[in-house]
C-alpha positions as CSV (number, residue, x, y, z in Angstrom):
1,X,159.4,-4.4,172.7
2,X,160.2,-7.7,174.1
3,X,162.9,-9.8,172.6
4,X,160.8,-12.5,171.2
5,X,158.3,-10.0,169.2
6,X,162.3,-8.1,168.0
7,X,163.4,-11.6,167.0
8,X,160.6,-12.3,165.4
9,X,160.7,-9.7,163.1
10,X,164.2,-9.5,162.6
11,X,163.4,-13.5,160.8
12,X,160.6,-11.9,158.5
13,X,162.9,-9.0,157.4
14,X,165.6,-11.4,156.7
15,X,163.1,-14.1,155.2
16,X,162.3,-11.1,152.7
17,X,165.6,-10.0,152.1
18,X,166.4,-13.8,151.3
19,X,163.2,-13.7,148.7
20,X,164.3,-10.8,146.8
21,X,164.9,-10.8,143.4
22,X,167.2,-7.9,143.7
23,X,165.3,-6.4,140.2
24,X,162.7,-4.8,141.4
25,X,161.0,-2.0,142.1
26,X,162.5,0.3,145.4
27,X,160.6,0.1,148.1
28,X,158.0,2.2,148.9
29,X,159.0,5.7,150.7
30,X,156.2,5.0,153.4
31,X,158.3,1.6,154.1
32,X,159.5,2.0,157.8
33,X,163.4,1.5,158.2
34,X,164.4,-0.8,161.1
35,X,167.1,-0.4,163.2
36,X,169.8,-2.4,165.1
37,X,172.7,-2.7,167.4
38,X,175.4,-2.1,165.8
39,X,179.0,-3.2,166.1
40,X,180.9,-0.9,168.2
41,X,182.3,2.0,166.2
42,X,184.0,5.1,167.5
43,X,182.8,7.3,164.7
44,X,179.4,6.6,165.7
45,X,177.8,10.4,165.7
46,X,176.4,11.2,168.7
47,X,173.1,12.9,169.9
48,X,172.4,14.5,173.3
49,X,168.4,14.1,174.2
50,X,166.8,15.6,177.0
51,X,163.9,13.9,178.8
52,X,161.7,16.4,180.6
53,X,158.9,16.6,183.6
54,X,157.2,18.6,180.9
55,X,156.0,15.4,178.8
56,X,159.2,16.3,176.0
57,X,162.1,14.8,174.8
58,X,164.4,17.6,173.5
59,X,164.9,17.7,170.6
60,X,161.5,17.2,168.7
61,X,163.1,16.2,166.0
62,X,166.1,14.7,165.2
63,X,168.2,13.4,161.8
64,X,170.8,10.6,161.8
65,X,172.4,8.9,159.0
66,X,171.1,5.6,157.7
67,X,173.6,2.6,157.5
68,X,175.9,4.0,160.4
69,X,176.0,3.4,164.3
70,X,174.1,6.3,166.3
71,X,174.5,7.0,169.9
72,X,171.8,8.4,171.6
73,X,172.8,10.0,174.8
74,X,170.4,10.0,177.4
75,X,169.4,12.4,180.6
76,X,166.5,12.5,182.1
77,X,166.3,15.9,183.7
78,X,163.0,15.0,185.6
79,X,161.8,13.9,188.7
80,X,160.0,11.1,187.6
81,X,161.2,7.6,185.6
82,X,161.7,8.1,181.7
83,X,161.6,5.4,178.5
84,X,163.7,6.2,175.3
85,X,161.8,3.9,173.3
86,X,162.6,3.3,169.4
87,X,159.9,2.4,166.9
88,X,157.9,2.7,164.3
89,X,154.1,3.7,165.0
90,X,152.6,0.3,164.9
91,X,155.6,-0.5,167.7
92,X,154.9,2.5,169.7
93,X,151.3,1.4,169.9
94,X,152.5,-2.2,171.2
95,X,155.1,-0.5,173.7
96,X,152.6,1.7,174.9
97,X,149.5,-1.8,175.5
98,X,152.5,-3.8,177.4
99,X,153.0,-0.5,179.5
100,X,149.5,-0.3,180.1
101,X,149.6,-3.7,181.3
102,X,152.6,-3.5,183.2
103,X,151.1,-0.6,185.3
104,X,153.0,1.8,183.2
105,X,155.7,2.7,186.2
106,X,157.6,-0.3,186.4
107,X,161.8,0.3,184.9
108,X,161.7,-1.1,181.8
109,X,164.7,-3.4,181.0
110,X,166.9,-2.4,178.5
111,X,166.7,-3.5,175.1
112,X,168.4,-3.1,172.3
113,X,165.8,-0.4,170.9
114,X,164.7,0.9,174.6
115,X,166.3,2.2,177.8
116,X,164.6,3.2,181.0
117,X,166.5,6.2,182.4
118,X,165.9,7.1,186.1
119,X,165.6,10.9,187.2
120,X,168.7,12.7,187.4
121,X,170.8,9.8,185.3
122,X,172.2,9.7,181.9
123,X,172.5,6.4,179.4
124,X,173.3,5.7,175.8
125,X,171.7,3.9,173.2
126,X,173.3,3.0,170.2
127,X,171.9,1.5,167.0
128,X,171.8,1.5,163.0
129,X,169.2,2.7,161.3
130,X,169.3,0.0,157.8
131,X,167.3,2.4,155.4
132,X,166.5,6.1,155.2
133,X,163.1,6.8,156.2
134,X,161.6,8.2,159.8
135,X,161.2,6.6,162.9
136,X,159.4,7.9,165.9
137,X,161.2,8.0,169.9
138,X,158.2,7.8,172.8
139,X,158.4,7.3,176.9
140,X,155.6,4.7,177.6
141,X,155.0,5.9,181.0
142,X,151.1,5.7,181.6
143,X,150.2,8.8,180.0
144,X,153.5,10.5,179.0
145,X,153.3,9.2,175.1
146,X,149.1,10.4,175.1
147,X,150.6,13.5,176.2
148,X,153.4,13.9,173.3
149,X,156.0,12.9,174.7
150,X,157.6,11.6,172.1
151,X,160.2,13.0,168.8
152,X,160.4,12.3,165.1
153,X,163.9,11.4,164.1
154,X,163.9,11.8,160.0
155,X,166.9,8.7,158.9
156,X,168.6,10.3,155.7
């Protein structure tokens, strides 16, 4: 996602915080959570992912706490460049159109919700996730997310 679009709605989510009552109803389970970088912790748990040739990341599914620092640990174990790529559906889909414009191959630039990870290499990715809920991880690579390449991480 690029850094104007992540700033952007990081001012609407605030701007609602800001307009909350603080009476009111929960929000609705099918709210998405976000998720941030967070301050550096050394208790953050930590989850080893595998990016595969085979169109996978490893595990499928994943669950992390909500309102604590995660680390994600990279490796792709492929050949070929990976993404680790954060988001709810709506910012798969827009990951996936800039990708598509992009030519789909070119190293993405870390962000603070995506990493590219070259073949045989092994980075980390840590963020918060504000609010239980679920949250989807993709690789954008033309035709790698199509294929499934992509995991369902459940935030409790």
């Amino acid at each position: 996602m690029r850094p104007v679009r992540l700033a952007a709605l990081a001012a609407i989510a605030v701007l609602a915080a800001a307009c909350s009552t603080g009476g009111g109803s929960p929000a609705p389970a099918s709210a998405a959570p976000t998720a941030r970088p967070p301050a550096a912790s050394a208790a953050a748990p930590r989850i080893e992912v595998t990016l595969t040739d085979a169109l996978r990341i490893e595990p499928a599914t994943m669950t992390v706490p909500a309102g604590m620092p995660v680390t994600f640990v990279v490796t792709n174990a492929g050949t070929v460049l990976h993404e680790f790529v954060l988001g709810d559906e709506a910012e798969q889909m827009e990951h996936e159109e800039e990708m598509m414009e992009g030519g789909g191959m070119s190293m993405p630039k870390d962000e603070p919700m995506a990493i590219g990870v070259e073949p045989g290499r092994t980075k980390e990715l840590t963020v918060t996730f504000d609010a239980a809920g679920s949250m989807l991880a993709g690789c954008h690579v033309i035709g790698h997310y199509a294929a499934g390449m992509q995991a369902d991480i459940t935030i409790e």
